[in-house]
Phi, psi and omega in degrees: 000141187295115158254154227219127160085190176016058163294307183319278176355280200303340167281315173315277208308323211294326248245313193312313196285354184265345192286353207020052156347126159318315196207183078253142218199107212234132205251111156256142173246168162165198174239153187338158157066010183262349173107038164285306198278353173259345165288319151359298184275304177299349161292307174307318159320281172332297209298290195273344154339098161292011174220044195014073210216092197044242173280012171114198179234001189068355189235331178291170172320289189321304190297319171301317122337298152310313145358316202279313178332286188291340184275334168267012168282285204287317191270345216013073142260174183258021203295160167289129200250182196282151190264036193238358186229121189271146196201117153295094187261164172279138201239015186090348184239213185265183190251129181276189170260339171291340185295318190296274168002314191268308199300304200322307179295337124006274204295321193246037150265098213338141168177133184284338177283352163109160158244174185180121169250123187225107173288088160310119189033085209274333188265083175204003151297118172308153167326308181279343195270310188269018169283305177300319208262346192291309178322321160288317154323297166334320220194057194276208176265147186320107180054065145220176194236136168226103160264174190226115159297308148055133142284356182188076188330330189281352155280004188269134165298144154313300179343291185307320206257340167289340192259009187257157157253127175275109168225135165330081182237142196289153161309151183279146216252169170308323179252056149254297177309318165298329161299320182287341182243017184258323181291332162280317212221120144304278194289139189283328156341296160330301208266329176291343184276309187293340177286341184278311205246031171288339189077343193092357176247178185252338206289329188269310149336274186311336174284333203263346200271001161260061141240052178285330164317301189274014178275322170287329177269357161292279187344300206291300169321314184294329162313308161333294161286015179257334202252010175063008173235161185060058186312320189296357199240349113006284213266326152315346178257318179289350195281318181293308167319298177332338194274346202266157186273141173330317158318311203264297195303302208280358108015290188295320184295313180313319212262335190286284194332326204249011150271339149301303162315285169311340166254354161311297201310302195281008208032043173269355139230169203312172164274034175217326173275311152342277192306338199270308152328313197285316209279299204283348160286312191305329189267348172322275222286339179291319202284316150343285208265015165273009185074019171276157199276128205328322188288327172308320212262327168293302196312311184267353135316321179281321196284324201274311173329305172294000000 
C-alpha cells in the first residue's frame, strides 16, 4: 500500500529500526486518519525484513506477510498474515487487560525473527490495561517492537509515554489528501470538494464519500444559514434530513462544523455570526441526542441564526 506524505516521520523511524536496539518502543502520536496505523504495520515490516532494508524491502517472506497483513487490515481479505506481529485494532470500546495479557504472553515467546506488538489508539486502555502493559514496557523482552498509536498522547499514564521514543506526525496538507482520495474517486470534483473541508485527515472523506446525499444537504443548509436567503429550500432539506439514521445525522452535523471551520480559519464570517454559530450548534446537537425532532431542530437554528 502507497504511502502519501510523512517522509520526515518516516526518516526518524528508518533511523530508529537501523540503530538495532535490543527491544524498541515506540509512540505516534497525531490526528485520526493520517496514515499511523499503516507506517505501523511498515515499521513492523522494517522489523521484521530479512534484509533489513528501511521499511523492508517487499520482496523476502517476512515482508510479504506483512503485505497480507495490511491487505487483510485495509482490503478485508484473508491472506496469511505474518505470525510474529500482534496488531490490537480499535474497536469503538475501551481495550482490557486480557487483550494486553494475551499480547504480553505474545510478546514473550521465543522467536529469532523478533515480535511486534502493535496497539491502535492505544489511550482507550483501561487502568489495568494500562498498568499491565506499563510493566512490559520497564522491561520488554529481548528483539521486539512495540508501537503505540494515539490522537492524544496526553490521554496516555505519563508513566507510559515516558518510556516510548515519541513522534510526532503532522497532519496532511491538501494536496496529500487530494493523492490519497485520487487513488479511491475518479471524479475530480469529488476529490477537490472532500479535500477542502478534510481538516488535514482522511476521517470526514472517507466517511462522505458512498455519502454523498449527506454531504449535499450539509453543504446546502450551512449555505443556507450563513447567507440567510432561500428560505424555502429549508422545508426541503429538514424533511429529509429528520429520516437519517444516527449514523447519517451525526455525518451531517460533522460536515456543517468543518465548513464553519473553514470559513472562521479563512475569515469569511463575522465575530457575531461565529459567537453565535458555536452557541446554537452546540444547543442543535445537544437537543438532537435528547430525541427532539431533527427538523425542528434545523428549522429552529436557521430561525435563531436569521
Amino acid at each position: 500500500m502507497k504511502v502519501i506524505g510523512h517522509q520526515k516521520e518516516i526518516e526518524l523511524i528508518k533511523k530508529y529500526l537501523s540503530k538495532n536496539y535490543d527491544s524498541l518502543s515506540l509512540l505516534y502520536e497525531g490526528k485520526d486518519c493520517i496514515g499511523k496505523k499503516l507506517i505501523a504495520f511498515l515499521t513492523a515490516r522494517g522489523f521484521l525484513c530479512e534484509k533489513k532494508q528501511g521499511l523492508g524491502c517487499g520482496e523476502c517472506h517476512d515482508c510479504k506477510l506483512v503485505n497480507n497483513l495490511i491487505s487483510n487490515v485495509y482490503n478485508k481479505e484473508n491472506l496469511t498474515p505474518h505470525p510474529n506481529i500482534k496488531f490490537i485494532p480499535y474497536e469503538g470500546k475501551e481495550i482490557k487487560i486480557d487483550q494486553i495479557r494475551e499480547a504480553i504472553s505474545f510478546l514473550t515467546l521465543k522467536s529469532d525473527k523478533g515480535k511486534v506488538l502493535i496497539i491502535e489508539k492505544a489511550e482507550n486502555m483501561n487502568t489495568e490495561s494500562a498498568n499491565a502493559l506499563l510493566k512490559t514496557l520497564e522491561e520488554p523482552p529481548l528483539n521486539t517492537l512495540i508501537i503505540l498509536t494515539t490522537s492524544n498522547q496526553n490521554q496516555l499514564l505519563p508513566t507510559i509515554v515516558s518510556r516510548l521514543k515519541k513522534i510526532r506526525f503532522r497532519k496532511l496538507s491538501e494536496e496529500e489528501v487530494r493523492d490519497i482520495l485520487r487513488l479511491k474517486i475518479s471524479d475530480e470534483k469529488k476529490v477537490e470538494n472532500l479535500s477542502k473541508i478534510s481538516g488535514g485527515s482522511l476521517c470526514l472523506p472517507f466517511s462522505i464519500i458512498n455519502k454523498e446525499n449527506v454531504y449535499n444537504l450539509a453543504h446546502s443548509y450551512y449555505e443556507l444559514i450563513k447567507t440567510k436567503k432561500h428560505q424555502e429550500g429549508l422545508f426541503s432539506i429538514t424533511p429529509i434530513v429528520d429520516k437519517f439514521d444516527s449514523d447519517d445525522t451525526n455525518l451531517f452535523f460533522d460536515i456543517i462544523l468543518r465548513f464553519f471551520e473553514q470559513d472562521l480559519q479563512s475569515g469569511k464570517v463575522d465575530n457575531n455570526f461565529a459567537e453565535s454559530f458555536i452557541s446554537e450548534f452546540k444547543k442543535a446537537k445537544g437537543a438532537v441526542l435528547r430525541g427532539v425532532k431533527k427538523k425542528l431542530v434545523l428549522e429552529g437554528m436557521y430561525y435563531n441564526l436569521k
